[in-house]
Legacy VTK file of the C-alpha trace (Angstrom):
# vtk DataFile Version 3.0
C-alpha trace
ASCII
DATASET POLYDATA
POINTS 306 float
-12.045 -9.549 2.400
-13.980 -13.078 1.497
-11.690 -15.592 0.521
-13.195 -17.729 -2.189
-14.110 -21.128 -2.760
-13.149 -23.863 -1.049
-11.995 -26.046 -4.006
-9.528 -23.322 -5.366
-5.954 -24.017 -4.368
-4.689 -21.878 -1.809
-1.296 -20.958 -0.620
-0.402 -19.532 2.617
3.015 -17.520 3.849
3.865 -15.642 6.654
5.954 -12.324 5.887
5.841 -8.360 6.904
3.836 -9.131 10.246
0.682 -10.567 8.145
-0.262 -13.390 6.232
-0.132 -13.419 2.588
-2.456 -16.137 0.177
-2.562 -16.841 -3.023
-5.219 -18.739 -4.851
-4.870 -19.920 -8.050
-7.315 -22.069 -10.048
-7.209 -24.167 -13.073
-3.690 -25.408 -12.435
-2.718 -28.482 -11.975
-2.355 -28.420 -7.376
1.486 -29.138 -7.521
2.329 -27.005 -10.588
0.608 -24.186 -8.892
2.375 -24.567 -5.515
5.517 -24.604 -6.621
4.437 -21.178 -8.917
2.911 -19.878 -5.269
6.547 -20.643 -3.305
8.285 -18.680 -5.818
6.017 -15.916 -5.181
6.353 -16.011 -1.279
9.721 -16.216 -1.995
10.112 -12.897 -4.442
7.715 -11.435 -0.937
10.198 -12.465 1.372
13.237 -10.831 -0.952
11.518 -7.638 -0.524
10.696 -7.611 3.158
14.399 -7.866 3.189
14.525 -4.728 1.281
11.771 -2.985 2.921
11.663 -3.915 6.611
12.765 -1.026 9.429
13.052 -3.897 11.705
16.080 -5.585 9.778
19.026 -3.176 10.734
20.421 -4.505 7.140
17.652 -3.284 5.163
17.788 -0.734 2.441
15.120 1.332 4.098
16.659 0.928 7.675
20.289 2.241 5.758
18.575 5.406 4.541
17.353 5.904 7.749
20.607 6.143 9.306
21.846 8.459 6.326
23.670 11.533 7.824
23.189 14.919 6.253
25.444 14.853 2.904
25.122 10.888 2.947
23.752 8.655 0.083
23.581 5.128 -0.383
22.965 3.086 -3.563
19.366 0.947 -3.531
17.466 -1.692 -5.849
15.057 -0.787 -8.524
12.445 -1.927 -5.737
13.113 0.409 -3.015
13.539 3.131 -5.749
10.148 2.723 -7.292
8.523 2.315 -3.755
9.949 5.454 -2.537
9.075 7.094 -5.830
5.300 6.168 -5.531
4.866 7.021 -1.490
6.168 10.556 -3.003
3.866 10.705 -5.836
0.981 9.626 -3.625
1.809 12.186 -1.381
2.139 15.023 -3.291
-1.285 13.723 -5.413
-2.910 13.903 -1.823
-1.879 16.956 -0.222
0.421 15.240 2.086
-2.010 12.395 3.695
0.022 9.946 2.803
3.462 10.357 4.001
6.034 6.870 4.940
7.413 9.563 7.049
4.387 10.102 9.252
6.570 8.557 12.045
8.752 11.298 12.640
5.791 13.994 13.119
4.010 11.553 16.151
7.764 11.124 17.931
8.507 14.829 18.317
8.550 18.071 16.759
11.802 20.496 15.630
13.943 22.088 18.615
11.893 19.672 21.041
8.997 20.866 20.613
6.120 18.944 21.415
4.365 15.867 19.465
2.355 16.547 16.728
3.873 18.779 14.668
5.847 17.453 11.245
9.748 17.108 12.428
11.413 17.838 9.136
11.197 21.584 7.471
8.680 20.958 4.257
7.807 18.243 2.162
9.493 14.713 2.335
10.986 15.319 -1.153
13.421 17.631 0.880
14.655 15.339 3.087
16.394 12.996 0.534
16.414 13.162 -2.811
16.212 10.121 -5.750
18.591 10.021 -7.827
19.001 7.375 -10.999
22.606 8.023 -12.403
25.197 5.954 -14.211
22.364 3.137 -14.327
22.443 3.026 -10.473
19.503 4.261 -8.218
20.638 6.631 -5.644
19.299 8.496 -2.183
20.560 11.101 -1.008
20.446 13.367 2.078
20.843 17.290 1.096
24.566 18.458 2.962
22.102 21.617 4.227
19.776 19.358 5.761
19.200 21.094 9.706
20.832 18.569 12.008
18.137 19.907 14.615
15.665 18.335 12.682
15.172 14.022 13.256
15.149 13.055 9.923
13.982 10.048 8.448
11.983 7.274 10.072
10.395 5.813 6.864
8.033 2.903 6.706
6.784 1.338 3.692
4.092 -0.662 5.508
1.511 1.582 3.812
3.098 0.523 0.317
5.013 -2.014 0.482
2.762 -4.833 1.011
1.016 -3.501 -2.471
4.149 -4.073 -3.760
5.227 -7.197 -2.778
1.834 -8.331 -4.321
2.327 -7.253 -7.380
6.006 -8.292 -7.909
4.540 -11.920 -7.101
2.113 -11.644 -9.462
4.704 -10.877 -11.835
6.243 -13.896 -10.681
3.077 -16.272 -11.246
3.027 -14.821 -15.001
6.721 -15.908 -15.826
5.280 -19.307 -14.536
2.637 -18.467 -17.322
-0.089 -18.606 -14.472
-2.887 -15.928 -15.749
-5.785 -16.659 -12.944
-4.771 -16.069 -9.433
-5.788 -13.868 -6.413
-3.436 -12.967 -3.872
-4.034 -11.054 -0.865
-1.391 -9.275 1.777
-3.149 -9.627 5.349
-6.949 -9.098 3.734
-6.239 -5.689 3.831
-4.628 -5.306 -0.171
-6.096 -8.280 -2.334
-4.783 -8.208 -6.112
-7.054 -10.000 -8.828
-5.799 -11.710 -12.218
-8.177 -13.292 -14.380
-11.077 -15.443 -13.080
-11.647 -18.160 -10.492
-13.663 -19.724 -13.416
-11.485 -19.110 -16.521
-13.953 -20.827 -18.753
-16.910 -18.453 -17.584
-14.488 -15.435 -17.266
-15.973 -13.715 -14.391
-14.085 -11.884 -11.635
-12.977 -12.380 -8.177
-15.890 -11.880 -5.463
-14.088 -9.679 -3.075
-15.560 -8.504 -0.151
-15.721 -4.489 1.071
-18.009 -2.981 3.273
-17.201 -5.441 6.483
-20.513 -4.882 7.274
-20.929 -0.587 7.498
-24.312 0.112 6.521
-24.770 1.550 2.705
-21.249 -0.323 1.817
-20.944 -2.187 -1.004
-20.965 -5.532 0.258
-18.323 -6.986 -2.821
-16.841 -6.438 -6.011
-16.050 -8.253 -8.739
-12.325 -7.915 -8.931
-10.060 -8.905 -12.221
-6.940 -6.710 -13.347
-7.239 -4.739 -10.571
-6.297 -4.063 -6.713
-8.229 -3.511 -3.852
-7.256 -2.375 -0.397
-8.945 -1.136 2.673
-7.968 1.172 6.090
-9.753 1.075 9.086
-10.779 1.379 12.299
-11.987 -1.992 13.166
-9.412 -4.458 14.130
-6.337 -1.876 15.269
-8.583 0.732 16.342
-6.969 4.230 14.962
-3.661 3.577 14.358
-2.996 5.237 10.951
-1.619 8.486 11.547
-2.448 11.892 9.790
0.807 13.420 8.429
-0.271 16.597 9.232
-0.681 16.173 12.744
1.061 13.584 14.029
-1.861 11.833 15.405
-4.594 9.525 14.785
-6.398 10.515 11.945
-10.172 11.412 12.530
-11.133 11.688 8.324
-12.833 8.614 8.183
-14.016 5.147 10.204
-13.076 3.335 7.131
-11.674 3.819 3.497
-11.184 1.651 0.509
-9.368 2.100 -2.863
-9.163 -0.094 -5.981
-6.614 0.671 -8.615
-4.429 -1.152 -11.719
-2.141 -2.126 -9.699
-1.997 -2.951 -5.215
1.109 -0.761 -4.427
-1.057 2.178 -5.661
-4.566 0.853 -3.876
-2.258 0.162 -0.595
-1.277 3.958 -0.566
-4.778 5.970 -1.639
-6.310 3.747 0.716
-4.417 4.786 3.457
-4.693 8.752 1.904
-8.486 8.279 1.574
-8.863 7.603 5.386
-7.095 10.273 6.596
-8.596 12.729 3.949
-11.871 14.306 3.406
-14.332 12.960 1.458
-14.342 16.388 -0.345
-10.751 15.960 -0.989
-11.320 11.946 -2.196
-14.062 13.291 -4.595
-11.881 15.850 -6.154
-8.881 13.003 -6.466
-11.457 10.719 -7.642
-12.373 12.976 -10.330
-8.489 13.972 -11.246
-8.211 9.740 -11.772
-11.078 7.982 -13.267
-9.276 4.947 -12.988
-9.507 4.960 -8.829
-12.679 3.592 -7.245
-12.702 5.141 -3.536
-15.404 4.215 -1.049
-15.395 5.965 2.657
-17.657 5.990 5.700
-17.634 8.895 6.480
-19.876 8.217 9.751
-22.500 5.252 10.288
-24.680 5.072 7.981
-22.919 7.727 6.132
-20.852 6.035 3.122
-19.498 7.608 -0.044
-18.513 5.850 -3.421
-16.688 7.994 -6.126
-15.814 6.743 -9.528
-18.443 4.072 -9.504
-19.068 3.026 -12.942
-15.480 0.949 -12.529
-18.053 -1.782 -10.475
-21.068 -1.637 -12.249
-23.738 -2.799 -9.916
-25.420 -6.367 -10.173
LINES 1 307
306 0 1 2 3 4 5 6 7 8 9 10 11 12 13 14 15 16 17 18 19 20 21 22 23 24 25 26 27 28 29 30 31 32 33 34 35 36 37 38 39 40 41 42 43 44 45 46 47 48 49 50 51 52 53 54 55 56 57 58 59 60 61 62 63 64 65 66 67 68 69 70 71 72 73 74 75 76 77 78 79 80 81 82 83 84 85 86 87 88 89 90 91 92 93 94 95 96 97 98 99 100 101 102 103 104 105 106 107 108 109 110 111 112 113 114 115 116 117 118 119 120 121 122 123 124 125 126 127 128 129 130 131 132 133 134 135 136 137 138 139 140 141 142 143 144 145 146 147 148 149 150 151 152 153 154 155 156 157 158 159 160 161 162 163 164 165 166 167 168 169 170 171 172 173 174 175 176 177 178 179 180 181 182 183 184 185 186 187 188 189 190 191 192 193 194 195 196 197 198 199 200 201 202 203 204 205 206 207 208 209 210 211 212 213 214 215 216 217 218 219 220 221 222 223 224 225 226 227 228 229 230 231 232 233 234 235 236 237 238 239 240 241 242 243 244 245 246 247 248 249 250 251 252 253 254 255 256 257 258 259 260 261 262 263 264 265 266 267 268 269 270 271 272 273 274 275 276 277 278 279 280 281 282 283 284 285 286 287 288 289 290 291 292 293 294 295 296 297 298 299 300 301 302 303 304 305
């Protein structure tokens, strides 16, 4: 995505295996930094959450949940897991932060590919908020034959992280900023010019034929999947394996948890199936190439051309 101009502040922090930036204009340079540090810092809180690397991490904990187990989580974890299982069922399954489990191996031992838990996610833990506490917990019928859970909120949680630091930047009454997780997810407040009140030139296409080349972003998120720099490494739920719906997929919604997910649905999907989500939420702009040369926008009117 193109980063903007060169006399806009900008803040740089390594965390979840990418590089995260935030920009924020207007401000004065040390104000603004030390806004931006508590920001990384809020994004390194939740990679402590979040992370299946970190043995100690909420999501590596349910992981290790035995049939009949449950542990108590943060709001954070709670709402991410929440939203992957919203997106999911919204999408017919293409996004799933158990996708994992289907490419290691298949009930019984039976051979990669096929999905290694018996239905939907939703009935492989459930969420539970009780007593003011949020809760997982594994079913006590749950067929030990089956894996279980290998979630990963890398799909999600990146969108997340951005927008609890933009949360953060708003307590330090910052209103113009735009941060980006890795220049796949960038998340747009205000204007880079707050006295001429235009958006955030983001870039989209990365140079497919009949892409839209930028947006103007503001109040919104925008994230893109591809093919380009990892090669096909997002897997289709279904399957198991590399998903063949798309070379590339974008997704712009209120808020970068939400554009991180679809955009990750919309490349493994159709683009009959994005069209029919796209008209079920007007407030989603989705873009796929579906083959060179071959690119679809739905929901359009959200960036008005010229």
């Amino acid at each position: 995505m193109t980063a903007p101009v060169a006399s806009i502040p900008r803040f740089s922090h390594e965390a979840m295996g990418t590089f995260f930036e935030i920009f924020i204009p207007g401000e004065d340079p040390t104000y603004a930094g030390q806004a931006a540090r508590e920001a990384f810092r809020e994004i390194d809180r939740l990679e402590r959450l979040f992370s299946r690397f970190d043995k100690t991490s909420e999501i590596s904990r349910i992981n290790r949940l035995p049939a009949g187990g449950e542990i108590a989580v943060g709001i954070e974890t709670f709402e991410c897991l929440s939203l992957a299982e919203t997106v999911r069922l919204e999408t017919g399954g293409a996004f799933d932060i158990n996708a994992r489990i289907a490419a290691r191996t298949g009930p019984e031992g039976e051979p990669a590919g096929r999905p290694a838990y018996p239905g939907p996610l939703g009935q492989a833990f459930d969420l539970v908020h009780e007593a003011g506490a949020f809760v997982i917990r594994r079913p006590e019928d749950y067929p030990p034959e089956f894996p279980g859970l290998d979630l990963d909120l890398g799909a999600v949680g990146k969108g997340y992280a951005l927008d609890q630091a933009l949360a953060v930047l708003r307590e330090w009454g910052i209103e113009n900023a735009l941060l980006h997780g890795g220049t796949s997810t960038a998340l747009a407040a205000g204007s880079p010019s707050p006295e001429e009140g235009e958006g955030w030139l983001v870039g989209v296409g990365a140079g497919w034929p009949g892409a839209p080349s930028s947006v103007s972003l503001s109040g919104r998120a925008l994230s893109g999947s591809g093919t380009e720099v990892k090669g096909r490494h997002i897997l289709d739920p279904h399957t198991g394996r590399p998903a063949r719906g798309h070379l590339a997929a974008w997704a712009s919604s209120p808020t970068a948890a939400l554009s991180d997910a679809l955009s990750t649905a919309f490349f493994v999907m159709t683009s009959g199936d994005v069209e029919a989500f796209a008209a079920r939420n007007p407030d989603v702009w989705a873009c796929a190439v579906v083959s060179y040369g071959d690119v679809r926008v739905f929901n359009a009117g959200i960036f008005p051309e010229g």
